[in-house]
N, C-alpha and C positions, 0 to 999 in steps of 0.2 A: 423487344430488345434483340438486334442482330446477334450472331454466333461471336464472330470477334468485337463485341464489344462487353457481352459476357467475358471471353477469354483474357482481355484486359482490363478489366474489371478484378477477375479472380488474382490476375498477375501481379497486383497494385494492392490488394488483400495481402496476399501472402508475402510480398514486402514488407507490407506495416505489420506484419505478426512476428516474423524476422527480428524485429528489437521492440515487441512489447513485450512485458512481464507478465501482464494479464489481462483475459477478457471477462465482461462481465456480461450475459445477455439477459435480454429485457424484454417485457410485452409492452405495447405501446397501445392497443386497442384500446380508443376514445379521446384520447388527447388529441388536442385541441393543437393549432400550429403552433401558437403562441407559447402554452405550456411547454412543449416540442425546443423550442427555440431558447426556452429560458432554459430549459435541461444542458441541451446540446452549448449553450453559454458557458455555462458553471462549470463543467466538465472540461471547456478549450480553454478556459480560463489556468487550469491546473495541469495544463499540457499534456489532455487526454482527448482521445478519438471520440464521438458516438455517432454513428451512421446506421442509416436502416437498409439492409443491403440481401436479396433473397439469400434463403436458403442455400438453393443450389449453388451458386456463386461460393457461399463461404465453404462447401462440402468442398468443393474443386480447388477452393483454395487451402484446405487445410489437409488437404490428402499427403500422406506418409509426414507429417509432421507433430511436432508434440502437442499440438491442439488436436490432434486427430481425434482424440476422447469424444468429443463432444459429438462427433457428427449423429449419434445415436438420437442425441437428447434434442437436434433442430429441430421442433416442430411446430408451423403458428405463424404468425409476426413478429418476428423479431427487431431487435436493434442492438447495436454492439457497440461497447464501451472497450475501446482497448488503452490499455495505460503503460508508460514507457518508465513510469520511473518508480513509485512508491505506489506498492498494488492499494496499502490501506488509505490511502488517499480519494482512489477512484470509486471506493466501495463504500466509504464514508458520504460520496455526494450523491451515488445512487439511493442507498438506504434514505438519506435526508429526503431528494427527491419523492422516492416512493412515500415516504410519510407525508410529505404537503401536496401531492398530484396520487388520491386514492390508485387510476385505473393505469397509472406506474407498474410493474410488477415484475420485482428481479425475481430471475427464472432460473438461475444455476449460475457459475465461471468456472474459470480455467484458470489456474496457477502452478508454472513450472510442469505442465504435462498431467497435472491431477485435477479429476474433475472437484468442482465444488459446487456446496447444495444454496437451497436460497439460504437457509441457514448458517452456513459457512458463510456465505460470505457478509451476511450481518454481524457477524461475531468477528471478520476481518475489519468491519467498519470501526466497530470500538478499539481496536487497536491505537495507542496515540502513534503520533507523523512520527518515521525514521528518525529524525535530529533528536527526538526525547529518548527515544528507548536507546540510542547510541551513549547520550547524557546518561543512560542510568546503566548503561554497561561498562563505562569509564568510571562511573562516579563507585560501583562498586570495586571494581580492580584500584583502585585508589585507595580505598578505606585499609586493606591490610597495610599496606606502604606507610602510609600515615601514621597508624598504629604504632609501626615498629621505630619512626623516623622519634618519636613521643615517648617512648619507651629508652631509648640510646639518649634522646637528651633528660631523661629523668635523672637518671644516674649523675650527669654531668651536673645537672640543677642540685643535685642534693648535695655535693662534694662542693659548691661555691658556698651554698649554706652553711657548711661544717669550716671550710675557710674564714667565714665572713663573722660566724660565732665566734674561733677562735683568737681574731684580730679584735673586737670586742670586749671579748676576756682579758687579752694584753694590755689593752689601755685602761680597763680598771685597774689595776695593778699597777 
């Protein structure tokens, strides 16, 4: 591959890292193209990158930026999963992958400047999608509100009751 077409290669990296959230790198040794392709589907399907892209290319691309961590840990064949919107989204279809394509094998990410192990980021896969944990971070600041809205009309409820006994009593009488 020529000099400048590395250089705009790395240029065109460090754009797409520019507004992703997170990467996820991958060994790919064995897979098949097909396998390859269903991966790289699943992945574009959910508005995420995976490209198999040298080493050197992504070191030059991610020099003095917050992906800079990783350059230690490039070593191999790689492929890189970058994700723009919901990291546990992209870690959820690698992990998946990795379980139905054995010689799959997430290798580390990157989230917000910090590295992450294989580990981590299986433990990011189980995370449920943004829209639920947002649902249970509403649905809890809701519950005191509720509470006290239940609380003020109790009183109210019990004082119609006392009304309602006493208009009863009158017309026995």
């Amino acid at each position: 591959m020529k000099k400048e077409r590395k250089v705009e290669l790395a240029k065109r990296l460090a754009e797409q890292l520019q507004e992703a959230k997170i990467v996820i790198v991958a060994g790919y040794s064995g897979l098949t193209v097909a396998e390859m392709e269903s991966i790289r589907n699943d992945i574009k399907k959910a508005g995420c990158t995976f490209n198999v892209i040298k080493n050197n290319i992504v070191k030059k691309a991610i020099e003095g930026s917050d992906w800079d961590v990783m350059k230690e840990q490039l070593r191999g064949a790689n492929a890189f999963a970058l994700g723009f919107d919901d990291p546990a989204v992209l870690a959820k279809i690698l992990v998946e992958k990795a379980k139905e394509f054995k010689k799959l094998e997430v290798k580390f990410g990157c989230l917000g400047g910090k590295l992450l192990t294989a580990e981590d980021v299986k433990a990011l896969s189980k995370l449920p999608p943004k829209e639920v944990l947002l649902a249970q971070v509403l649905g809890t600041m809701k519950a005191p509100i509720s509470g006290f809205v239940n609380v003020l009309a109790a009183n109210i409820r019990q004082l119609l009751y006392v009304l309602k006994a006493i208009e009863e009593k009158k017309k026995e009488n």
